[in-house]
C-alpha positions in Angstrom: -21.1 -4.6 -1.7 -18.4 -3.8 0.6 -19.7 -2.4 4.1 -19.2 -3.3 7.6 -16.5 -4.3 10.1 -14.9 -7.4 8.4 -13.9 -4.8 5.5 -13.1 -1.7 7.4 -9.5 -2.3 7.7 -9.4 -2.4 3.2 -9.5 0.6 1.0 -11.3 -0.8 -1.7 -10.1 1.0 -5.1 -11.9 1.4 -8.0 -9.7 3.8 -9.7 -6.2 3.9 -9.8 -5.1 7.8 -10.5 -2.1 8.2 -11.9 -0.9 4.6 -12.3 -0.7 2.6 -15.1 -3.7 0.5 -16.6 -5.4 -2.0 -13.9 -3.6 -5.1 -16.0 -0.4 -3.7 -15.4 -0.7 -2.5 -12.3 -2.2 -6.5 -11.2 1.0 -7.9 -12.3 3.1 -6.2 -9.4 0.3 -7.1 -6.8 1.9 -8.8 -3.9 -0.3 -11.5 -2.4 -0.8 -11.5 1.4 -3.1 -13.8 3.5 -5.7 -12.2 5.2 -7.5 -15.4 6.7 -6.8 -19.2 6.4 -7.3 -20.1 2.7 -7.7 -16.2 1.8 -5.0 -14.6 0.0 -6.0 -10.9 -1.5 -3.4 -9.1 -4.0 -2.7 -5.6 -2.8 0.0 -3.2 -4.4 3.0 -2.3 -3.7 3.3 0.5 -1.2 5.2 2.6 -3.4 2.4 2.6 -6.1 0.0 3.1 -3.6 2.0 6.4 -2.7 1.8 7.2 -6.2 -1.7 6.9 -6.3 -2.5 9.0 -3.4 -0.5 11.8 -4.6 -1.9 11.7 -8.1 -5.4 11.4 -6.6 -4.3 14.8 -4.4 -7.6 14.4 -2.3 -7.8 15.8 1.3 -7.7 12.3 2.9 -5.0 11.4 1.0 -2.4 14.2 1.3 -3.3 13.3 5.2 -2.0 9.8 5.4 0.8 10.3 2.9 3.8 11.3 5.5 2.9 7.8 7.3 2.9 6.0 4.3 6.4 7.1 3.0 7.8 7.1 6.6 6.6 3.7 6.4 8.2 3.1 2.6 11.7 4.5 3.7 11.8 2.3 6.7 11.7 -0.8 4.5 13.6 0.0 1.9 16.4 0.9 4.7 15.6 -2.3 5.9 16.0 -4.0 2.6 19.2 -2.2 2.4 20.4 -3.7 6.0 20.7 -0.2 7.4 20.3 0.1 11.1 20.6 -3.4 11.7 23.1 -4.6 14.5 22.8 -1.6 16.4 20.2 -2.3 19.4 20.4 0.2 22.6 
C-alpha cells in the first residue's frame, strides 16, 4: 500500500490509457534517484502527456498545459534554443 507523506509527491499508475502494453512502455522508463541507493523508473514526459490525454479525466485535462509547457521547454532546450541570451 501506497499512503502517506513519503509517497505523496508519486502518482502511482496502474493503468496506462492510451499507451502501449506495460512491457513496452518499461523499456522507455528513464531511471531517476529518489534517495541514496533508490532509483525508480518513471516515463518519459511525453508518454505521460499521452496518457493523461487518453485518460481525459478532470484532474488530468487540469495539469496538462503545465506538463506540455514543461515538455516544450526541454525539447527547446535539447535543441539549444534560447541559450546564450541572458538579460
Amino acid at each position: 500500500m501506497f499512503a502517506g507523506i513519503a509517497v505523496e509527491l508519486f502518482d502511482i499508475v496502474l493503468r496506462l490509457d492510451g499507451l502501449r502494453f506495460f512491457a513496452q512502455e518499461a523499456r522507455a522508463a528513464l531511471p531517476i534517484a529518489t534517495a541514496p541507493r533508490l532509483r525508480l523508473k518513471v516515463l518519459p514526459l511525453r508518454r505521460v502527456i499521452a496518457s493523461k490525454r487518453a485518460a481525459n479525466r478532470l484532474k488530468d485535462r487540469m495539469v496538462l498545459p503545465a506538463f506540455e509547457d514543461t515538455q516544450t521547454l526541454a525539447e527547446k532546450r535539447q535543441r539549444g534554443v534560447g541559450r546564450g541570451r541572458r538579460r
